[in-house]
C-alpha positions as CSV (number, residue, x, y, z in Angstrom):
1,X,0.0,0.0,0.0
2,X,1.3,3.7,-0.7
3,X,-0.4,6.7,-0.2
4,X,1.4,10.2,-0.8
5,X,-0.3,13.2,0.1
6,X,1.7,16.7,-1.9
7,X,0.3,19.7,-0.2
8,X,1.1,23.2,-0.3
9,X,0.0,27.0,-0.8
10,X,-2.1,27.7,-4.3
11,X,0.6,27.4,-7.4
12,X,3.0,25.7,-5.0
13,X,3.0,22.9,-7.8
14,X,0.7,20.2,-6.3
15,X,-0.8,19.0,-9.6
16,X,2.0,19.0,-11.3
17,X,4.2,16.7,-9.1
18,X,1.3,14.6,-8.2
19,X,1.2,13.7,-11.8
20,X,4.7,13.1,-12.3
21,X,5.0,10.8,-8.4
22,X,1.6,8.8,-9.4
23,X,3.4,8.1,-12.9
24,X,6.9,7.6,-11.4
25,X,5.3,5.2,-9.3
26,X,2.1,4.2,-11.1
27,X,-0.2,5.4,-8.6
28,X,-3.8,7.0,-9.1
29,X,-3.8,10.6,-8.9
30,X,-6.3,12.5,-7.2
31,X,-6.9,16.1,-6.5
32,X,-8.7,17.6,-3.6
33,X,-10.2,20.6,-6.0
34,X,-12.4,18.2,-7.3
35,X,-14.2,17.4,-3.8
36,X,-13.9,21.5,-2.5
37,X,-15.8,23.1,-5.5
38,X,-19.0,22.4,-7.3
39,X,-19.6,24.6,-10.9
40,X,-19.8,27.9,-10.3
41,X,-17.0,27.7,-7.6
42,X,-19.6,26.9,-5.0
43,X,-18.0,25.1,-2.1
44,X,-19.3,21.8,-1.2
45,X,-20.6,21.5,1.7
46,X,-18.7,19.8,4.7
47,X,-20.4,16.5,5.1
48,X,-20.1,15.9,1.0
49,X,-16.5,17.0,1.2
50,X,-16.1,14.3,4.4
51,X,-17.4,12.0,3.0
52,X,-15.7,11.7,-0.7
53,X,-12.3,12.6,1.5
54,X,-12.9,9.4,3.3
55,X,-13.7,7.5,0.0
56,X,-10.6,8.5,-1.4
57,X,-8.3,7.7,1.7
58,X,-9.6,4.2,1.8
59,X,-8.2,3.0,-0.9
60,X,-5.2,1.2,-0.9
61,X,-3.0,3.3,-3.2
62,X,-3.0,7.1,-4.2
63,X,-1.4,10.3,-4.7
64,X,-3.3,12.9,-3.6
65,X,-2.2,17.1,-4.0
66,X,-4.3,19.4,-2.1
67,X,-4.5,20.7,1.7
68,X,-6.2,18.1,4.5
69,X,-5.4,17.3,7.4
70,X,-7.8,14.3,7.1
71,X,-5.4,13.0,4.0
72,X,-2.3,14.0,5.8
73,X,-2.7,12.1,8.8
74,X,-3.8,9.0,6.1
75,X,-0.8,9.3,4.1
76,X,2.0,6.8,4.0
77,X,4.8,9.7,2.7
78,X,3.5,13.3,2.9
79,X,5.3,15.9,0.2
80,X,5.1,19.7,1.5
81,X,5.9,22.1,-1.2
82,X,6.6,25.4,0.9
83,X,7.4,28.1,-2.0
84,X,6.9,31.7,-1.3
85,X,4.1,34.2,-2.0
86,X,5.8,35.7,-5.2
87,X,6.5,31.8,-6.1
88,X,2.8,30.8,-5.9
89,X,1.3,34.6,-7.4
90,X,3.8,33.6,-10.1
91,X,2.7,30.1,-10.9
92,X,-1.1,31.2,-10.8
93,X,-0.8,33.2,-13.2
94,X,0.9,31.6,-15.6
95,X,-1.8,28.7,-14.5
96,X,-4.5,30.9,-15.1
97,X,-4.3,33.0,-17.8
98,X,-5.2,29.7,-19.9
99,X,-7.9,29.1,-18.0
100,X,-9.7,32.6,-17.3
101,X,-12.7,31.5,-19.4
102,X,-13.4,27.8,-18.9
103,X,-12.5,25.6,-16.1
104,X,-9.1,23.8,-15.8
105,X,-8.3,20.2,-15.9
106,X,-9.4,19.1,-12.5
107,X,-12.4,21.1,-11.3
108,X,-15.9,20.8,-12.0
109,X,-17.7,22.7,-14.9
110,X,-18.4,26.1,-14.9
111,X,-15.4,27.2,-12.8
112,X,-13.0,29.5,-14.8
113,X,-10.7,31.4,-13.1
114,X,-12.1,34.7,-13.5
115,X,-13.9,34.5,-10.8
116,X,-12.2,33.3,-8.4
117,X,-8.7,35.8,-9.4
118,X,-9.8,38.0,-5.9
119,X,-10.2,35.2,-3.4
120,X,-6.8,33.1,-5.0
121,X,-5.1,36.1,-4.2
122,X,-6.3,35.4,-0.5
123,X,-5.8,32.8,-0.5
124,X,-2.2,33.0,-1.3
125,X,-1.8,35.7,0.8
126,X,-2.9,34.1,3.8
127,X,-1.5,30.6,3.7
128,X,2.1,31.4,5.2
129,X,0.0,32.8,8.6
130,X,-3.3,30.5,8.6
131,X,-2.2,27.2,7.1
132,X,1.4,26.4,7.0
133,X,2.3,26.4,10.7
134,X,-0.8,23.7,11.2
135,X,1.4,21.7,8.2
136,X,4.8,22.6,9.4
137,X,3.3,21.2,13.0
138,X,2.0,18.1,11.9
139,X,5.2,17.2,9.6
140,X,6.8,17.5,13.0
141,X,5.4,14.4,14.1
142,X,6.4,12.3,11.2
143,X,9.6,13.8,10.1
144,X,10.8,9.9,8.9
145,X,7.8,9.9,5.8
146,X,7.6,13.5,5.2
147,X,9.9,16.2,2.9
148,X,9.2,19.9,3.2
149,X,10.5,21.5,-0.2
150,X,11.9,24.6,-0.5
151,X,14.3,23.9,-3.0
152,X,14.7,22.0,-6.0
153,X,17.2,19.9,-4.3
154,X,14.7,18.8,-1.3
155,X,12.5,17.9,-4.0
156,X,15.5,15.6,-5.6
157,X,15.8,14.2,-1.6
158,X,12.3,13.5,-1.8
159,X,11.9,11.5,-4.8
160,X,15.2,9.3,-4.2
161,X,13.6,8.6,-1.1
162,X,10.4,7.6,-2.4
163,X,12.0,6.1,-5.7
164,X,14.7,3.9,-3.8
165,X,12.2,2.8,-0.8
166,X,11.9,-0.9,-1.8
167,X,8.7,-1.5,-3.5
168,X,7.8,-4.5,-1.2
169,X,7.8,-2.1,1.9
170,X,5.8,0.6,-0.2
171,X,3.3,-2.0,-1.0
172,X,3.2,-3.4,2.4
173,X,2.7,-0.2,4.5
């Protein structure tokens, strides 16, 4: 069994790496956007969003990008991509500017990014002081299965680590 869990601030690179882990290790991939938001950027409500969440984390193998405690604690190997503000503004809007009219790959219909531009920004903007110490905390408590990056040389660490962990003992855990 192996379950990875890549979290971080908006246009931290979540997606992206997901991708490349689940087909480094041929894992499913799964994103957390998918469960948040209905169309129209409506939020789901919190017993949906429990609910799929515990679908998801009771399967046997994943990769799973997004921010959850609930899928952190589940998580064999937890990846934390800790990039700055100007790092994630950056990335979102190079992400974006595809995507302004229509939704991207990933989230449900009806969500371009348009509309959401003012609360991403918020979002960004607030994630060093509201969500990454609760991260930063809880990697504290598993500091053997989890990589914070900051570099692209913890990210290197990271995958040997995951890459070279013997397959029997990724498949057992």
């Amino acid at each position: 069994m192996t379950r990875i869990f890549i979290t971080g601030n908006a246009g931290s690179g979540k997606t992206t790496l997901a991708k490349h882990v689940g087909k480094l290790l041929d894992l499913p991939v799964f994103g957390l956007d998918e469960i948040v938001w209905q169309p129209g950027w409506r939020k789901s409500s919190d017993d949906w969003r429990t609910e799929k969440i515990a679908e998801l984390v009771s399967r046997q193998a994943w990769v799973i990008e997004g921010v959850s405690i609930t899928v952190m604690k589940a998580a064999d190997f937890v990846i934390f991509l800790d990039v700055d503000r100007r790092t994630s503004f950056v990335r979102c809007a190079r992400r974006n500017w595809r995507y302004l009219f229509r939704s991207r790959p990933g989230l449900p219909e009806n969500c371009p990014e348009i509309l959401i531009i003012p609360k991403l920004i918020k979002i960004i903007w607030n994630f060093p002081a509201r969500v990454r110490p609760g991260i930063l905390a809880a990697l504290a408590e598993r500091t053997d299965t989890s990589w914070i990056v900051r570099k692209p040389t913890d990210l290197e660490v990271a995958f040997q680590a995951l890459v070279n962990e013997p397959r029997t003992r990724l498949l057992e855990r």
